[in-house]
C-alpha positions in Angstrom: 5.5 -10.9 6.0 5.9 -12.7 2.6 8.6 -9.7 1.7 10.7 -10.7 4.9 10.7 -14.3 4.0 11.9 -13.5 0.4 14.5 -10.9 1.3 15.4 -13.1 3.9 15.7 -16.1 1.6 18.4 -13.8 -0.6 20.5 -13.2 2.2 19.6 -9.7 3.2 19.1 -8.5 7.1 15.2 -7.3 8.0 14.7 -4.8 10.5 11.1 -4.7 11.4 9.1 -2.1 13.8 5.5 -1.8 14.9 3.2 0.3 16.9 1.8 -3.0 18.2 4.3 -5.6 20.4 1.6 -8.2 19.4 2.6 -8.0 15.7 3.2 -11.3 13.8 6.0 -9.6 11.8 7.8 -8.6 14.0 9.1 -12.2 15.1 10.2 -12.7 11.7 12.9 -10.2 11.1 16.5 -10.2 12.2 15.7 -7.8 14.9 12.6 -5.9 15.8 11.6 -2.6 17.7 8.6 -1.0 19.0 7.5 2.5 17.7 5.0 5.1 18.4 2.5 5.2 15.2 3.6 7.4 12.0 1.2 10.0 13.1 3.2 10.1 16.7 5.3 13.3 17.0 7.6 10.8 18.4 7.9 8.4 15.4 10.6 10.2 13.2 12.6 10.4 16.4 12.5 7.2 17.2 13.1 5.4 13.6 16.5 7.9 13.2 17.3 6.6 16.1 17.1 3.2 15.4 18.5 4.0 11.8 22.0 5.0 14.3 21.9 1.6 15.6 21.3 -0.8 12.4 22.7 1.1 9.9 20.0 0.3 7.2 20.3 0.3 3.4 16.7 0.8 3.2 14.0 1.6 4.3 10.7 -0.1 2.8 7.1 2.0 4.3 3.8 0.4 5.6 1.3 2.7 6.7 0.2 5.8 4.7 0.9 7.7 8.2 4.1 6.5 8.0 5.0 7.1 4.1 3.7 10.4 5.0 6.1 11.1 7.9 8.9 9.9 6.1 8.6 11.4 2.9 8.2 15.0 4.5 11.9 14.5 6.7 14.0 13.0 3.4 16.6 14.9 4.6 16.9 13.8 7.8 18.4 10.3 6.4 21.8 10.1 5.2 23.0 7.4 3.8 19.7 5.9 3.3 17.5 4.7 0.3 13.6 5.8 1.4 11.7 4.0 -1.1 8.9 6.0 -1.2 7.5 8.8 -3.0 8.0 12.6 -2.3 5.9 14.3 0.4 3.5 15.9 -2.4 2.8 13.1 -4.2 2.7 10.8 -0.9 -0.2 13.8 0.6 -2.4 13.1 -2.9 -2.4 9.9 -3.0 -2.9 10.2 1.1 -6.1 11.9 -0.2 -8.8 10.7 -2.3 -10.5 13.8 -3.5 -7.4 15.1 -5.1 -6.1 11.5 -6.3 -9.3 11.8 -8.2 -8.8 15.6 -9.5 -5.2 14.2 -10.6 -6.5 11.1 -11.9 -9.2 13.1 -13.7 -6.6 15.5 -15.6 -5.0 12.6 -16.8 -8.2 11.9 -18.7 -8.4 8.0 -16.2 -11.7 6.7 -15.4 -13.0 7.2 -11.6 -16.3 7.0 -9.6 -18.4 9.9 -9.1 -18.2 11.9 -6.5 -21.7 13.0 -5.0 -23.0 15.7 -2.7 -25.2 13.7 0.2 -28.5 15.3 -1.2 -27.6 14.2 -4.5 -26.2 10.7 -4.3 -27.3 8.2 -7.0 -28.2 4.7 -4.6 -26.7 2.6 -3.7 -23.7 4.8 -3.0 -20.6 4.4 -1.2 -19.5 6.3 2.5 -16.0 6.3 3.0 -13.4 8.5 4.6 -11.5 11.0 2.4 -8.7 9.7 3.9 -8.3 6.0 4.8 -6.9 2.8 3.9 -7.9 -1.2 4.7 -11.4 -0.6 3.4 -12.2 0.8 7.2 -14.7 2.4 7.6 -16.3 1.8 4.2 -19.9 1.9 4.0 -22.8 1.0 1.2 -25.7 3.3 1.8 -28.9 2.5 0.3 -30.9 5.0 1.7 -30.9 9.1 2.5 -31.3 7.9 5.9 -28.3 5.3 6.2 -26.4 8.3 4.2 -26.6 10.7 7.4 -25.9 7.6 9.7 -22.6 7.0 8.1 -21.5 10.6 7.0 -21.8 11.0 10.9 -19.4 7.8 11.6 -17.3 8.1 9.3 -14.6 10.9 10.0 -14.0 13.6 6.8 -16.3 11.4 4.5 -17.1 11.6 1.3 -19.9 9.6 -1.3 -18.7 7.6 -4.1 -20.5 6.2 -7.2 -20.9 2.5 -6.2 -19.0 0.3 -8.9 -20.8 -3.0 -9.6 -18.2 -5.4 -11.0 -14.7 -7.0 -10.5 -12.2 -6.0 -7.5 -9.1 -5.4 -9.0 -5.4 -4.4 -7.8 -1.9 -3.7 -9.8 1.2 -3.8 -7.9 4.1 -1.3 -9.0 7.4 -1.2 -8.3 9.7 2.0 -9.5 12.8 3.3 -9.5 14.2 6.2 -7.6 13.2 8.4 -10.2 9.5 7.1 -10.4 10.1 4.7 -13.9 8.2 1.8 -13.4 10.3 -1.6 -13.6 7.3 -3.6 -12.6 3.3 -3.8 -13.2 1.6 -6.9 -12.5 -2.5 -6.8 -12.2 -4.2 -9.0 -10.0 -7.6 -10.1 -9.3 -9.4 -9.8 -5.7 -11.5 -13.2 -5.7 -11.6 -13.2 -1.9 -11.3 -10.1 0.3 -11.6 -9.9 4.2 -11.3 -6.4 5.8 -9.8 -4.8 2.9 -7.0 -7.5 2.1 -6.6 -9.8 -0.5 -7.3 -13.2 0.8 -7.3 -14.8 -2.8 -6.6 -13.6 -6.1 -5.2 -14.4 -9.5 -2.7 -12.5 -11.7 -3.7 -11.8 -15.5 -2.5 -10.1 -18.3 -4.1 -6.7 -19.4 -2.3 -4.4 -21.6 -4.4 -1.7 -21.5 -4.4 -2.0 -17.8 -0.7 -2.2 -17.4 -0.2 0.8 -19.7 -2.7 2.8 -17.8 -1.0 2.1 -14.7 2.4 3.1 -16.2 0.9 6.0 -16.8 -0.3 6.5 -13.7 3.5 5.7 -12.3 5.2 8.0 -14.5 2.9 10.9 -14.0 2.3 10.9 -9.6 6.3 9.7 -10.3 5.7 6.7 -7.8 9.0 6.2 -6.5 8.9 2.3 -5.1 5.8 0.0 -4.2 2.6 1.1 -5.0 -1.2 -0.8 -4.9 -3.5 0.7 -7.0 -7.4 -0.5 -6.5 -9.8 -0.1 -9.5 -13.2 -1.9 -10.9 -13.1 -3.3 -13.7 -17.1 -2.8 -15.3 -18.2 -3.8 -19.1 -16.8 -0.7 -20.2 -13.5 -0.7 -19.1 -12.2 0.0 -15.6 -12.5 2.8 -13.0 -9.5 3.8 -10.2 -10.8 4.3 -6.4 -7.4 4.8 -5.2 -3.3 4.9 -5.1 -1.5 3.6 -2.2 1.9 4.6 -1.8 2.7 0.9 -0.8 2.8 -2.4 -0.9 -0.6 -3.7 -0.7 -2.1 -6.4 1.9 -1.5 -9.1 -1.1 1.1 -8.3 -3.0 2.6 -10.8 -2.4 1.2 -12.7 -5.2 2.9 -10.1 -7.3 6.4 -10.1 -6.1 5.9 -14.3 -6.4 4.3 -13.4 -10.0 7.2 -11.1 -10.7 10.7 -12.2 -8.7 12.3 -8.8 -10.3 10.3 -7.4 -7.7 12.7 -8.8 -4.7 16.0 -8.5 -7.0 15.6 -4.6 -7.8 14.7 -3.8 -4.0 18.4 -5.4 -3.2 19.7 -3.2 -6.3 17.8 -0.2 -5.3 19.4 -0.6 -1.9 23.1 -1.4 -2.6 23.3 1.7 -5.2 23.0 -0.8 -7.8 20.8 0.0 -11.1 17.5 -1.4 -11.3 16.5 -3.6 -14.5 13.0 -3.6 -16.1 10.9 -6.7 -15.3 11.0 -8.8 -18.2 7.6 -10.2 -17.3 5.3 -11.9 -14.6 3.5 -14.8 -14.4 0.1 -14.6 -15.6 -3.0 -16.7 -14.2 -0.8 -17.6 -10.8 -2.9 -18.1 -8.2 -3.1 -17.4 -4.3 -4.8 -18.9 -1.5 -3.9 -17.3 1.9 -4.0 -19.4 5.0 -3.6 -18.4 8.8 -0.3 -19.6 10.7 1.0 -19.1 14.1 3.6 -17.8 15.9 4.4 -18.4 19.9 6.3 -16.9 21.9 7.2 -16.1 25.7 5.1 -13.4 27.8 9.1 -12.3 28.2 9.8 -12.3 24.6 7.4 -9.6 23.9 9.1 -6.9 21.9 7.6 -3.8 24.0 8.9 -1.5 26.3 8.0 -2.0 30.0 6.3 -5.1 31.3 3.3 -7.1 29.7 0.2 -6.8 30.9 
């Protein structure tokens, strides 16, 4: 929602659309509609659709189910910018056993994985495919291994990492060339989002992750987590995305905001010329009303 307010704020027109009527955002855009979820057969029809209606510049992706659905129908949008990755590197990144095997030809620290009979405790249980930290689980014993390997769905065990959350925020151009890298620390974190953090300056960091950008050829927003530990950091994962608080980037970084308008009027992107290191973020809860009438849904409320 911080993105709408500062695209908004620069004169540009937000369409927004959820699977969910009772979503926040969507009573802070220009005009909002109601979609079936990216996995939904239903959803490509439905945002082409609306793409006949509002004639978008752009179109900026939430969900990996989404990205996903997107990426794979590329053709289907003319006269569109989709500012998201291809469908192959969108499905590895969708994946964490081969974001690993990628990220592990590239010679970039990541956890072990472990077969169940062989974990190292405490270990980590966590779907193979996922995002939000759901369904995320320590396991400290064989026994609480087999409970969660049965409730989580396509799980896999992870090396627990002991130290500091971290997250970089990339933006790229249409070609995957990063324009912007800003690192940020996850002081708070509640159900997988960023509640506080703290940007800081890394070099080594920032030319990993350019690495990283050049190499999946990141095309657009991307969060990538990692830990950092005494002896450097380790990568758990690549969403192809703006992350949950990433918004203290694009405040850190307003080339951020400036190159998405570029990007989306055929203009050409410029390289960030920096961010603003050691900004800080505190996230509160706000409020929104509205009429049972006003809800964006189809059909009646219940």
């Amino acid at each position: 929602m911080g993105l709408v307010h500062r695209l908004k704020a620069e004169g540009v027109r937000v369409i927004g659309v959820d699977s969910s009527p009772l979503s926040a955002g969507l009573y802070l855009t220009d005009n909002a509609y109601v979609v079936p979820r990216g996995d939904d057969p239903r959803f490509l029809e439905e945002i082409l659709r609306i793409c006949d209606v509002e004639n978008p510049r752009m179109i900026i992706s939430g969900p990996e189910e989404e990205v996903l659905t997107l990426s794979k129908n590329k053709q289907s949008f003319k006269n569109v910018v989709l500012l998201c990755p291809d469908y192959e590197t969108a499905s590895v990144c969708a994946n964490k056993i081969k974001t690993y095997e990628y990220l592990e030809r590239l010679d970039i620290p990541i956890p072990r994985i472990y077969s169940p009979d062989k974990a190292v405790f405490p270990c980590i249980v966590k779907p193979a495919f996922g995002r939000g930290g759901r369904g995320v689980f320590k396991a400290e014993t064989e026994h609480e291994i087999e409970l969660f390997m049965k409730k989580v769905p396509n799980p896999i065990v992870q090396e627990y990492l002991n130290g500091q959350e971290c997250s970089v925020d990339t933006l790229a151009d249409l070609n995957g060339t990063p324009l912007s890298i800003v690192p940020r620390l996850r002081i708070e974190v509640e159900s997988g989002v960023s509640m506080k953090g703290v940007t800081f300056y890394d070099k080594e960091l920032i030319n990993t992750c350019q690495r990283i950008v050049e190499s999946f050829k990141l095309v657009g927003p991307a969060c990538m987590q990692c830990i950092k530990q005494d002896d450097g950091y380790k990568f758990t994962e690549i969403n192809t995305r703006f992350g949950g608080g990433s918004i203290l980037s694009i405040n850190a970084d307003p080339s951020v905001v400036s190159n998405i308008i570029r990007m989306a009027t055929g203009m050409t992107p410029l390289p960030s010329s920096g961010f603003t290191a050691d900004l800080v973020m505190l996230t509160y809860y706000s409020t929104i009303f509205a009429g049972r009438h006003q809800l964006k849904r189809r059909g009646s409320c219940q």
